[in-house]
N, C-alpha and C positions, 0 to 999 in steps of 0.2 A: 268653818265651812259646814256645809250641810250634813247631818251624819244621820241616815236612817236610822231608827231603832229595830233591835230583832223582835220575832215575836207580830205581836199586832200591830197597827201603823195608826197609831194617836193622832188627832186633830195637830197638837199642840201641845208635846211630849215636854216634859223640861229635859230631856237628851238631847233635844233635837237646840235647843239652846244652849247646851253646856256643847255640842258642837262646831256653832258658833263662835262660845268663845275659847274655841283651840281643842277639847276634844272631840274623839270620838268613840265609836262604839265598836268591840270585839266581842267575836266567840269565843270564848274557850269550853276547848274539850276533854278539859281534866274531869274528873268526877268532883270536885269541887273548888270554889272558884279561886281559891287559895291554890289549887294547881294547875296554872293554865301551862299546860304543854306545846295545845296548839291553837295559837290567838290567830284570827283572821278580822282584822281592820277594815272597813269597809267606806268609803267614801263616794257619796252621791251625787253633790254637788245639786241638790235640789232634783235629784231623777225619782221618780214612784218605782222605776223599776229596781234600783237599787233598796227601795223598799223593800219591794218582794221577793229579791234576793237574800236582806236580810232572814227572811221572813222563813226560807225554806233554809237556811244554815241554820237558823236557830232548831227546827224541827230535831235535827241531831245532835246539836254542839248546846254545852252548859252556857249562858247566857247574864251576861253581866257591863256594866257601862265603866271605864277603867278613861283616864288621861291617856293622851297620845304617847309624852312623851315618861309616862310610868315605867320603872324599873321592874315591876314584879314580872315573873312569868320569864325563867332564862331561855325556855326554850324558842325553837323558831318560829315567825309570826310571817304571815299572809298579807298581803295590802291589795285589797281588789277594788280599782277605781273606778267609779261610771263617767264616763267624759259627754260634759254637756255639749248642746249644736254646735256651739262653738268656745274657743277657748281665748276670751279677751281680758286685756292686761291684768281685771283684778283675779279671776282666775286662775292667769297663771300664776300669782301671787300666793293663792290661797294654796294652788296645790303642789308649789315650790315647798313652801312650809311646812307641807303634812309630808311630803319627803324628806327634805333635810329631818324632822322629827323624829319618821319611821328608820333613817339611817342610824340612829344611836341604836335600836335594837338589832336584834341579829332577825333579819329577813329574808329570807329561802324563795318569797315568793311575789311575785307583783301579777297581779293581771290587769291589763286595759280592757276596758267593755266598752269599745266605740260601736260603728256602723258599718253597715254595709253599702252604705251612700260612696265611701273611697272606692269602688268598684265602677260607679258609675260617673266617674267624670269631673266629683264634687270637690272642687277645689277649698270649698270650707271645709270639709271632713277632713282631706288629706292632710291637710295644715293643723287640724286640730290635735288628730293622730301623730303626726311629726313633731308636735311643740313637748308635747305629753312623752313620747319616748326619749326625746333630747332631756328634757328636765329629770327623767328617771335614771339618764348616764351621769347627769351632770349632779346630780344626786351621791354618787359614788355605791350608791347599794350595789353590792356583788349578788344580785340574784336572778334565778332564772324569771323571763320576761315573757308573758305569752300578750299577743290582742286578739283579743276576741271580736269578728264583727257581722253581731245579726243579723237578718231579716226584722221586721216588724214584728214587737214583741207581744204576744199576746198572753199576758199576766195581768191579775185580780186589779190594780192601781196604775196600769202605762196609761199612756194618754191615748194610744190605738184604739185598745177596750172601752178607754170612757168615750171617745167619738164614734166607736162602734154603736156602740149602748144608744148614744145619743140617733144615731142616722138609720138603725137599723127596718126601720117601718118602711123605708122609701129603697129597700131593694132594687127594686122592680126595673129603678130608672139607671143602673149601675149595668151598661154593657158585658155579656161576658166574655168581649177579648180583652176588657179591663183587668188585666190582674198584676199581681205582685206576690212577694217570698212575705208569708208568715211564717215567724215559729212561735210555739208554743215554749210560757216562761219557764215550763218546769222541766221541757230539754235543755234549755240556754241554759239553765240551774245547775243543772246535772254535767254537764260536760266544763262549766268553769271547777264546780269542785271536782270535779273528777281528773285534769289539768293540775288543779293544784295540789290536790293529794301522791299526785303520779301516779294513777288509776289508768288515765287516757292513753297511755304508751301502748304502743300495739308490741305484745307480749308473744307472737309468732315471727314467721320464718317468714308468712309471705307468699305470695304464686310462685316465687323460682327460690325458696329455699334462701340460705345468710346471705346468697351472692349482693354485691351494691355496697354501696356505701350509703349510712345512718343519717337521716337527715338533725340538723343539733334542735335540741330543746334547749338552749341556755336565751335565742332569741326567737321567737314563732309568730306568728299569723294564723290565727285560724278563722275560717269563715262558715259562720253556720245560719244555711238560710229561710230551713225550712220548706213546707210545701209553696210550691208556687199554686195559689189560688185564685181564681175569680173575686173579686171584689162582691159581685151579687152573691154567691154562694156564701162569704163569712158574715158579709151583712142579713142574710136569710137568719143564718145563726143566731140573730141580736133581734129580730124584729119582735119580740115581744107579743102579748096576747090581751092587753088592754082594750078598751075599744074604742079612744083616743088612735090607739098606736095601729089599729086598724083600719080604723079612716083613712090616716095616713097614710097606709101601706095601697085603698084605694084609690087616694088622689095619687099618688106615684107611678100605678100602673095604668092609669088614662092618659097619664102627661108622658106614658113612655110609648102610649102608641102614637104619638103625635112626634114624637121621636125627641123628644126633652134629651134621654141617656144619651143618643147617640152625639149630641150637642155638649154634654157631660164631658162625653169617652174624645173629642175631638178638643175643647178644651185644656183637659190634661193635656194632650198630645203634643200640641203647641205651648203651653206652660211648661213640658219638660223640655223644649228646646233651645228655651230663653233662659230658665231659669234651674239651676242645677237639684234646688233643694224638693223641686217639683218633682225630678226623676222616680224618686222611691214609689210613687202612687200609681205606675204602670212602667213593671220590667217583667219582660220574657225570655229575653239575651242578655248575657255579661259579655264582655268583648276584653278581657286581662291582655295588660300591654308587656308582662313580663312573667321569666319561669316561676320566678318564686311567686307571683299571684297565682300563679295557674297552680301549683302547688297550695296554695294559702284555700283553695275553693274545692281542692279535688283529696282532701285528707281523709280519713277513714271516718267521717262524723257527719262526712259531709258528703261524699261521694254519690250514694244513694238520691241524693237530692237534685241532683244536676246529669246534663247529658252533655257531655265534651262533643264535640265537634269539630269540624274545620270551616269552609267556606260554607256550608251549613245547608249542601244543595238537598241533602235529607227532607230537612222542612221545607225550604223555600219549592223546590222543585216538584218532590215526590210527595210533598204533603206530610211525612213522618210527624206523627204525635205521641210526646209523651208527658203524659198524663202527671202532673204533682210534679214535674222537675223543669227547674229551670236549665233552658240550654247554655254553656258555657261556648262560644268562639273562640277561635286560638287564630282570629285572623289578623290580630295587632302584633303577632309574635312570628313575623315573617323573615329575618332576615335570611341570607344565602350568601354562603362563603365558600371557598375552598379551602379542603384539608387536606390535602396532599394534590401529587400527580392524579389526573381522573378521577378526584373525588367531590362532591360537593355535601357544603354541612350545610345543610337547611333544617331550620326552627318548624316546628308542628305546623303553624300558618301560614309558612310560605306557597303559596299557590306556584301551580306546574308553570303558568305564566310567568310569575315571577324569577323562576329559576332558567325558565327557556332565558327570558332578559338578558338576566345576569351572566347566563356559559356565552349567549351569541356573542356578548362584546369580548368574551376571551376567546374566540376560536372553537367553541366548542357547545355539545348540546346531550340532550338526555339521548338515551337509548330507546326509552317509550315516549312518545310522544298522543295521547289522548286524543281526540276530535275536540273534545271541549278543554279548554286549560285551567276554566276556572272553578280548580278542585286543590285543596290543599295537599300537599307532600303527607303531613301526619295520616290522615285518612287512607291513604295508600296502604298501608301496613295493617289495616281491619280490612278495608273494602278492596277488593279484587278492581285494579284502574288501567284498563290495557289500552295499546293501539293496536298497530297492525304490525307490529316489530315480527319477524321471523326470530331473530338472537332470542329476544325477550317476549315474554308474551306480557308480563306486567311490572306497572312502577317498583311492587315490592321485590320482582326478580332479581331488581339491580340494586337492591336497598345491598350492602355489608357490614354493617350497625346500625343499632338502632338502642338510643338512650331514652329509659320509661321511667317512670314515677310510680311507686308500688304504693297504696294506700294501706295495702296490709299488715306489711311489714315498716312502712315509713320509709321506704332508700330510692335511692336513685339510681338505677340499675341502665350501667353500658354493656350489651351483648352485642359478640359479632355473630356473622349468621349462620355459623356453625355450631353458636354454644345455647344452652337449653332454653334460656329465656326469652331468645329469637323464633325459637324454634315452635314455643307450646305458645307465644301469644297473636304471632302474624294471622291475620286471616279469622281469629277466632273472638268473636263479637260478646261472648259471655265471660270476655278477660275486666277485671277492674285498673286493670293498667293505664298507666294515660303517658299517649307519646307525646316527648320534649322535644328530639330530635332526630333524623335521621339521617344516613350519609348513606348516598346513590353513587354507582360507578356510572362516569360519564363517557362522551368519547367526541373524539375530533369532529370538528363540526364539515356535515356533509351537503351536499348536492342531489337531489333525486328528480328522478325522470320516469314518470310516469304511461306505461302503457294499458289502458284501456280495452276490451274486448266484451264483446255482446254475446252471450251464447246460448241459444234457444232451446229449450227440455232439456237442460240438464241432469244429468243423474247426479244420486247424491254421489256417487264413486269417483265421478268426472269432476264432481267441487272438491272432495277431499284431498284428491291430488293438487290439485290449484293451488288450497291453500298453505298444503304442504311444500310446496316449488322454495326449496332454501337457495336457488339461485338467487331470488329478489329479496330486496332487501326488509319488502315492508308487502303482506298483501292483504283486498281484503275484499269481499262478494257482499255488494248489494242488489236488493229484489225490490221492487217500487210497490208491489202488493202482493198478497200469497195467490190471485187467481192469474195474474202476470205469468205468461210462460216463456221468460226472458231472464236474465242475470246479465249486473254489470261487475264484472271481473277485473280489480284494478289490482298490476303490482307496478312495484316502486323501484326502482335501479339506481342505483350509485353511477353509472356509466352512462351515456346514451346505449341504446340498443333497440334497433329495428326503430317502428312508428310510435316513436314517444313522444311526446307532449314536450313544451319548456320545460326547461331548468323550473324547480321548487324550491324552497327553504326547508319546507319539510312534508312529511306524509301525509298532509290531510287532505282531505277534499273541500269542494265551494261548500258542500251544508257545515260541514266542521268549524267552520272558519266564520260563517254566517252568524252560529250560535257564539261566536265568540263577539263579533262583532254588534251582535243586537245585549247580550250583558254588560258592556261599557256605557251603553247608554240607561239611564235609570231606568226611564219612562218604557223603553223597549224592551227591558231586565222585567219590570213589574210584570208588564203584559203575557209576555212571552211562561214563567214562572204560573201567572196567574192562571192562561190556559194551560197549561200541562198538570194544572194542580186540580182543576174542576174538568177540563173536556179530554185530556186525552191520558191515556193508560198505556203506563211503559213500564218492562219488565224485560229482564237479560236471561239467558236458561244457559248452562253450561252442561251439551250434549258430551255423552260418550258415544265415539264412532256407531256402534249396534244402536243408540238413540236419536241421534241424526240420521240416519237412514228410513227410521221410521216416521221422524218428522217430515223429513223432504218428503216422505210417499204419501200423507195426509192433511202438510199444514193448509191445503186450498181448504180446505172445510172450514177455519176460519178466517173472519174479517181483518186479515192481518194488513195494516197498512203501510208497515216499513221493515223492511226484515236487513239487518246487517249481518253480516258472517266474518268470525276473522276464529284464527288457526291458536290456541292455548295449551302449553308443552309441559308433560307433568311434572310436577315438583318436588315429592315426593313430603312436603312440611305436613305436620300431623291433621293440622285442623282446615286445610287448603281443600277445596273443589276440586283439584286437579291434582290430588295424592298422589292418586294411583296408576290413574291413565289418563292422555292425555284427549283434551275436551274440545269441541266448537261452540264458539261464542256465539249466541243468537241474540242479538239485539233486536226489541221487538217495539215495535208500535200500534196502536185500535185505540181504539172512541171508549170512551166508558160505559156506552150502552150497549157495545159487543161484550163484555168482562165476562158475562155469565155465558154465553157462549166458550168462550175462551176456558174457562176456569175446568169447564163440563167436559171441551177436547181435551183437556192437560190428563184428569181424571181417567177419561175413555183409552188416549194412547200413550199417557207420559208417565204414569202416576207417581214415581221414584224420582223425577228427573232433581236436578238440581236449580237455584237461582241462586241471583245477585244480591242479598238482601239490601246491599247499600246502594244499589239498580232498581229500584221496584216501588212502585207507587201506592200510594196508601187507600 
């Protein structure tokens, strides 16, 4: 098989033919080559970046070309494989036999260096990656197993680089929603040896301290992707300075105003729908269909690179961008069970929809119920997800555990919500924790009957009572503009009582139920998301009593065009909004060419107040 050589990368090495004919090439990092203590084996399988993998081992490790299946050297030895596109028959041939070979020696270490293409769908990756770790069991090696699976690698010899190199002058016509996960080769470098040495082991406690159980290193996945970048931006990087290669970069940016790129960037788009191997060339979203993926993307190497999410109404809706990270969904990791009486276990991405579903056919249903449903359960336990619950004021009210994934420490940590690691991460958005699961108390499913009332100048004293009203079951005060001197006043009863409206299913209103109805449909999902991303400006404020008062006396001064009100009961959790005392929810709406108006009243009569961060438009 193909065996890179350490050191420089020879046209036409005679290593590279002596591994061919059955060996290959190690490091050793004896002080001389007569003492190889620690041999690391390296097999490419015709990859450049196994190359220059070679290439940065040898920087530290003594350097020498030895048989596979040579005896010298008792101590333990390394086997780091690069797995090609794909893995067909003669392949797996060739790398059955550099296993069974490396089985005679005593081997401590195997890494796989597949892709990051198993993430997205690619049923050739997946199978090449499954063939490779079946032949490493069937191997009989007892050692620890890590896979490695990059972003596009960008090192002195990949083939990224040399097609970079080559395309770099015609930037111009490369859209920048075009992007995709680069890393750089001498990260991926540094973290496979750093893995195999046991460098990589997170050596603390963690955000909550030993609590959790260790996740094992004998079998792992790691996925390391790198900055998500524009394609124009890395091709900028290569364009060169020749004056061929500036031609070039001139004809590219004539043909891109004639819109060539965007024909490019719509191309791709359609090639990755058809064709799997296409995906890698524009990804913005990973969408993990399981915990140990989500674990495999969210490790301490990797963390920083990615933005976990849930239904992902952040971006889609509020427009949130983050810069150099790709977003992770946790919307494929939905399911919804029951764990006891009144409990329900639901997965990071199970959306509030999902779970309404699942209790209605049993009898039963949440305690908070949203206006909008399509918001995942995980996201509840960072972002503040209320309705108009009098019991509850939010989703995380009625959370009683909640199972996280500490990148710090590596553990899996179950807290109920009286114990610390419930406590210091709910609510608090600069946690690196990432939620697996969370279990909500439920309750018999009910009946509501809604009464209506219109009430003209309101004082703010006269709402705060309303809202406060714990005879009903659910209340909550809408204003149709802030120079409106009307309020509609809806609570919700479990009984009939006086002039109430039909029987409900539950507490929303017609606009709640609206926006539910227009995100089923794609085309009405797009639109709807599209405007509130470019025309209109939403933002939630979490008043304290003394702060709503001074609101309700001035918000006519701005162009406020939806104001909702619902009643929020203090919590007393460290990093929670409503610590200390308990708040009114102001759900807000305006045009984005009021914002500066807007922003100038918050500054004049707010300037302390608080927001929704995971409410608020970018």
């Amino acid at each position: 098989m193909d065996s890179p050589s350490f050191g420089s990368i020879p046209t036409a090495a005679p290593s590279d033919r002596r591994g061919e004919a059955g060996e290959v090439l190690c490091a050793a990092a004896g002080p001389e080559p007569a003492d190889r203590g620690d041999v690391v084996f390296i097999a490419g399988f015709g990859s450049a970046i196994a190359a220059d993998f070679a290439a940065f081992v040898g920087r530290e490790a003594r350097v020498e070309v030895v048989p596979v299946d040579d005896e010298g050297g008792r101590g333990p030895a390394s086997l780091v494989v690069f797995l090609p596109p794909s893995l067909g028959e003669p392949g797996r041939r060739r790398l059955a036999e550099l296993l069974d070979a490396a089985a005679r020696r005593s081997v401590g270490f195997v890494g796989i260096v597949g892709t990051f293409r198993v993430h997205l769908n690619d049923p050739v990756a997946e199978e090449t990656e499954r063939l490779a770790l079946a032949l490493v069991r069937s191997s009989g090696i007892a050692a620890r197993v890590a896979v490695f699976r990059p972003g596009l690698v960008l090192s002195p010899n990949s083939g990224v680089s040399r097609w970079l190199g080559r395309l770099g002058p015609l930037f111009p016509l490369a859209p920048g929603r075009l992007r995709t996960c680069f890393i750089e080769g001498e990260e991926l470098f540094a973290a496979i040896e750093a893995e195999r040495s046991g460098d990589a082991r997170p050596g603390g406690t963690g955000e909550v301290g030993p609590a959790g159980r260790a996740m094992g290193h004998r079998r792992r996945a790691y996925t390391y992707l790198g900055a998500n970048l524009a394609w124009r931006e890395v091709l900028e990087r290569h364009r060169g300075t020749s004056a061929g290669r500036r031609v070039a970069t001139a004809v590219a940016r004539v043909l891109s105003w004639l819109l060539a790129g965007q024909l490019v960037a719509l191309a791709v788009g359609l090639l990755s729908r058809w064709f799997p191997g296409a995906r890698p060339w524009s990804v913005r979203t990973l969408k993990p269909r399981s915990m140990r993926e989500i674990v495999s993307l969210c490790h301490d190497g990797n963390i920083g690179r990615v933005r976990v999410v849930g239904y992902n109404n952040g971006v889609n809706h509020f427009g949130h961008r983050y810069p150099g990270r790709t977003i992770v969904s946790t919307v494929c990791c939905r399911r919804a069970v029951h764990a006891g009486p009144r409990v329900l276990k639901a997965d990071c991405g199970a959306t509030i929809r999902g779970a309404r579903e699942y209790l209605g056919g049993r009898g039963e249903e949440l305690f908070v119920m949203p206006n909008y449903s399509f918001v995942s359960v995980g996201t509840s336990f960072f972002v503040p997800i209320h309705g108009s619950s009098v019991d509850y004021a939010t989703v995380a009210d009625t959370a009683c555990r909640v199972v996280l994934y500490d990148p710090n420490s590596d553990r899996i940590v179950s807290a109920g919500r009286d114990e610390g690691a419930f406590r210091e991460n709910v609510y608090n958005l600069r946690s690196r924790m990432v939620v697996l699961r969370l279990y909500l108390r439920t309750k018999p499913k009910s009946t509501y009957y809604v009464r209506r009332e219109t009430w003209k100048n309101a004082g703010a004293d006269d709402l705060l009572a309303a809202l406060r009203d714990r005879d009903a079951a659910n209340v909550e005060i809408r204003q149709a503009h802030a120079a409106s001197d009307t309020v509609t006043i809806s609570k919700y009863y479990n009984e009939p009582s006086g002039p109430s409206g039909p029987a409900q299913e539950s507490p929303r209103d017609a606009l709640g139920r609206l926006w539910d109805r227009l995100e089923e449909n794609p085309v009405t999902s797009f639109l709807m998301h599209a405007l509130s991303r470019h025309v209109a400006w939403h933002t939630e404020l979490f008043l304290t009593p003394a702060e709503f008062e001074r609101f309700w006396a001035t918000h006519a001064e701005v162009a406020l065009r939806k104001i909702q009100l619902r009643y929020i009961r203090r919590d007393g959790m460290p990093h929670s909004p409503f610590r200390d005392e308990d708040c009114v929810s102001a759900d807000l709406f305006l045009f984005r060419f009021d914002k500066a108006a807007f922003d100038g009243y918050l500054a004049k009569n707010l300037p302390n107040v608080r927001c929704n961060p995971g409410k608020h438009s970018n």
